[in-house]
N, C-alpha and C positions, 0 to 999 in steps of 0.2 A: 504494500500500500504506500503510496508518495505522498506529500505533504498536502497537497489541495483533496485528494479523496479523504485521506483522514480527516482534514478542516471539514469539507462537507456533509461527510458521515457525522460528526462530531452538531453540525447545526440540525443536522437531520431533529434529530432527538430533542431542540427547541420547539418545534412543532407541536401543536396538539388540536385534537378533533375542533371542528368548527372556525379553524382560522381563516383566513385572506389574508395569503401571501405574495409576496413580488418577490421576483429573483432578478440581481441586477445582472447585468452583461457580464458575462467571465466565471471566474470561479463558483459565484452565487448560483447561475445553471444546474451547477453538477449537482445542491442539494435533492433538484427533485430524481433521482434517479437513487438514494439513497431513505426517503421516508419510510415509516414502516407499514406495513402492511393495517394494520390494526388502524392505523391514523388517518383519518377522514378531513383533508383539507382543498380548499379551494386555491391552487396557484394563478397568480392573474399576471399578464406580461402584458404593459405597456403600450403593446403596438397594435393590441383590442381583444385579447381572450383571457376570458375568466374561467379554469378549468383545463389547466395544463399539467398534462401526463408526463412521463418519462420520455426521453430522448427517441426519435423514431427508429427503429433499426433498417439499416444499412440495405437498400434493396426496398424499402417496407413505405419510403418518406410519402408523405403527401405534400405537394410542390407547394400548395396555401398553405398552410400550416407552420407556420414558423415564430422562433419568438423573438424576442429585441435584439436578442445576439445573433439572424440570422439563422438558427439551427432550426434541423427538423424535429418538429415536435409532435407528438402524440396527447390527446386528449379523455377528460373522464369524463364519465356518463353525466348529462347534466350541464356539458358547456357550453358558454353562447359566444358569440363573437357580435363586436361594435369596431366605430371608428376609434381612430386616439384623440379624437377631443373626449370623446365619452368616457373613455380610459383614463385622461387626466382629470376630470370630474371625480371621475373613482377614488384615486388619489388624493386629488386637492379635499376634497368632500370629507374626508378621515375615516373614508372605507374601509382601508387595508390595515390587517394588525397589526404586521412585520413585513419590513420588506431587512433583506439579506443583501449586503451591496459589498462591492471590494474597497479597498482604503491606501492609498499613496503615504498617507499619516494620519493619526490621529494622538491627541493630546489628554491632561489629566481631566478635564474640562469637557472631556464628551465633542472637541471642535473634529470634525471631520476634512481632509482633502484629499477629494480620489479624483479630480478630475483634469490636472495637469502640471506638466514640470514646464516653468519658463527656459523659452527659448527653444521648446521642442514644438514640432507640430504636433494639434489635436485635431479633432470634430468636435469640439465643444464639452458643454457641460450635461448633455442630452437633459434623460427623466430625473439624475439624481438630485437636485436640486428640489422639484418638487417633493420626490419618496422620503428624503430625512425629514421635510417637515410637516408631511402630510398622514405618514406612519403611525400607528400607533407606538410602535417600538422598532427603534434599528438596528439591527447585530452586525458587524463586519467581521466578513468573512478576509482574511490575511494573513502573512508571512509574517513571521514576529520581527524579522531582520531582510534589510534590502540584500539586493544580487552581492555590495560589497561589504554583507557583515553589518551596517549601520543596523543601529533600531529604528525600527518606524510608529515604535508607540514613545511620543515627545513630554516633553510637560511641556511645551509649544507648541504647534505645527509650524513651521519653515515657508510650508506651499498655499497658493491662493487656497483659502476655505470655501467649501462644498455649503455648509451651515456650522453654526455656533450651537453648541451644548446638546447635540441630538442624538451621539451614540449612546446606547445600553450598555451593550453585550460585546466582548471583541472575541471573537474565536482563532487561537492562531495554532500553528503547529507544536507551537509550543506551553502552550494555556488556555484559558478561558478566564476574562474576567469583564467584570461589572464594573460601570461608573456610576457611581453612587454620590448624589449630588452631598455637597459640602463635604465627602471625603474624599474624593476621589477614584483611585483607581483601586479597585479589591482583586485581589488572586484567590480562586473559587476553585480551579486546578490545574492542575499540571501534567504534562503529557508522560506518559512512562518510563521510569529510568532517568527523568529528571529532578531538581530538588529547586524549591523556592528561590535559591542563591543562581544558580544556574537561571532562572525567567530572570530574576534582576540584575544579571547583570548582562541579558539583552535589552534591558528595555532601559531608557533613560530614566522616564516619569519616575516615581514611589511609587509601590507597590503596599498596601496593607495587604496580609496575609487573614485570610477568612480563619474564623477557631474552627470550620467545618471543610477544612483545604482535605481533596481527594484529588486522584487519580481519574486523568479523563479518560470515559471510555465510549467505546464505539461499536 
């Protein structure tokens, strides 16, 4: 298993029956291909479908069916499809419980930036601007440490922000934790065969240690 299936498996398990979920472009995807069987949720992507299945297999795609990232997707019983004004309605309206998005940085403060490095090309800022503030709760699915070993969990962000104070959850390959307003940052677990000291000293920010710190599992 590599670090973004275990991230995804690992948010799987925030789920629970009766949600309205959004998965953002990227690693956020791979969650629906990991939910459990038993859990009964509505995945909604952006670009107008409420009721998004697992990844389509290979040979199996349906040419319309796709979700914000392009990919072919398969559908549950129960789905409807609209435009994306309707879809941002959804959104902005405070429809969806969780959306799950990727992160560039995030800080002790819950500030998020996943949507560009100066001086590199983008396509902009797309849906994530609206999903941090229009979420009921946001988890970010991410690398605890960039390509060169830096951390990317700050007690500042560096990069333009996405939104101010909107992460929950961080899920990274090497943790999970909570931001907890006026304490900040909580360590809730740690990935196996590592120890407290070990996440802190990839991650800038403080970390408070939960008295209920476990072992993440998947």
């Amino acid at each position: 298993m590599n670090n973004r299936e275990f991230i995804a498996k690992r948010i799987a398990k925030e789920l629970k029956d009766g949600d309205v979920v959004n998965l953002g472009i990227g690693m956020p995807t791979m969650v629906a291909d990991y939910i459990p069987e038993d859990v009964h949720i509505m995945l909604q992507a952006e670009d107008g479908i409420l009721g998004v299945g697992p990844r389509a297999v290979p040979g199996e795609e349906n040419l319309d069916c796709i979700d914000a990232g392009g990919n072919y997707v398969t559908t549950v019983k129960g789905a409807c499809y609209f435009d994306s004004s309707t879809s941002f309605c959804i959104i902005r309206g405070g429809h969806v419980d969780i959306t799950v998005l990727g992160a560039l940085e995030v800080d002790e403060e819950g500030n998020v930036a996943n949507w560009m490095v100066p001086g590199k090309k983008v396509p902009g800022m797309g849906g994530a601007m609206d999903l941090v503030v229009g979420a009921r709760k946001v988890i970010l699915a991410m690398e605890h440490v960039n390509k060169n070993g830096a951390p990317k969990i700050l007690k500042k962000c560096r990069l333009p922000l996405t939104a101010v104070n909107v992460a929950k959850t961080i899920v990274t390959d090497m943790a999970v934790i909570e931001v907890v307003p006026h304490k900040g940052l909580v360590l809730k677990e740690v990935a196996p065969g590592l120890t407290p000291e070990d996440v802190q000293k990839a991650t800038e920010a403080r970390l408070t240690i939960s008295p209920d710190l476990k072992v993440i599992e998947v």
